[in-house]
C-alpha distance (Angstrom), angle and dihedral (degrees) to the residues before:
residue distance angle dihedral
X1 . . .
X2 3.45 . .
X3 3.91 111.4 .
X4 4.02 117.7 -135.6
X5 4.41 111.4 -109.2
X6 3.75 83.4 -177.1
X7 3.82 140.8 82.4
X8 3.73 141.5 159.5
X9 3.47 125.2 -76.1
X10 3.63 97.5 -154.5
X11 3.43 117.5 48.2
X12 3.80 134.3 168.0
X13 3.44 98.9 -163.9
X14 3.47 88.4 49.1
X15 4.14 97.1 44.0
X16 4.01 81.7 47.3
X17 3.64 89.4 62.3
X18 3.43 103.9 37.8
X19 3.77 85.4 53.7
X20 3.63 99.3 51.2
X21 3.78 93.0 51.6
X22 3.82 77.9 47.9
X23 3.61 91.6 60.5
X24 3.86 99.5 36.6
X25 3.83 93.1 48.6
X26 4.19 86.0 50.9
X27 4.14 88.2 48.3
X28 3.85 97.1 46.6
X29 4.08 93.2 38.6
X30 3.89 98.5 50.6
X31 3.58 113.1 116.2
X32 3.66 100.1 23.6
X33 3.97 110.3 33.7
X34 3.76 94.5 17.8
X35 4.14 115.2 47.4
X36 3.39 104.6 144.8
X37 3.87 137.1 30.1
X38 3.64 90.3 -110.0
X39 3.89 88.5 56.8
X40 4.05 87.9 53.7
X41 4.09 90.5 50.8
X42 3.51 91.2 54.1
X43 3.90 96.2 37.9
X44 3.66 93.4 44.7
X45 3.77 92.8 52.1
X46 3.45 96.7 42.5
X47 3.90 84.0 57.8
X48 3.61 98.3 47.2
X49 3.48 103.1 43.1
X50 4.09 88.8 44.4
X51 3.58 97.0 43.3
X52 3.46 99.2 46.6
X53 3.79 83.4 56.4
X54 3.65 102.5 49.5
X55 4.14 87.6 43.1
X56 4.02 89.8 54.3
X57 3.39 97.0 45.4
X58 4.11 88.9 42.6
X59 3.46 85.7 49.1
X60 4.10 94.2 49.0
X61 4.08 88.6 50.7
X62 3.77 98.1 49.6
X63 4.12 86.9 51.4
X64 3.64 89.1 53.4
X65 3.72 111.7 33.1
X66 3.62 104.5 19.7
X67 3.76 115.4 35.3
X68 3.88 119.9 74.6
X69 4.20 106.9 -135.6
């Protein structure tokens, strides 16, 4: 079979994820990273923006190299 090159841009599942390692990255860095609530705009884009990234193209290489279809 024919194995997928695509996948979809916009994913909840993915945003979900992205999100929560968002959130968990914010919780565990406050105090040392993260000291003021420009520090968490920055940090929490930088996150967002770079994990949603890394997830869709994670998500593109396990539909092509690692999935049987």
């Amino acid at each position: 079979m024919e194995r997928q090159w695509t996948v979809e841009i916009v994913s909840r599942r993915r945003a979900f994820l992205v999100l929560t390692i968002t959130a968990l990255g914010l919780v565990f860095n406050y105090g040392t990273t993260v000291t003021t609530a420009a520090d968490a705009v920055v940090f929490g884009g930088v996150y967002v923006v770079g994990g949603y990234l890394v997830f869709t193209v994670l998500s593109l290489l396990s539909n092509r190299f690692w999935w049987k279809q």
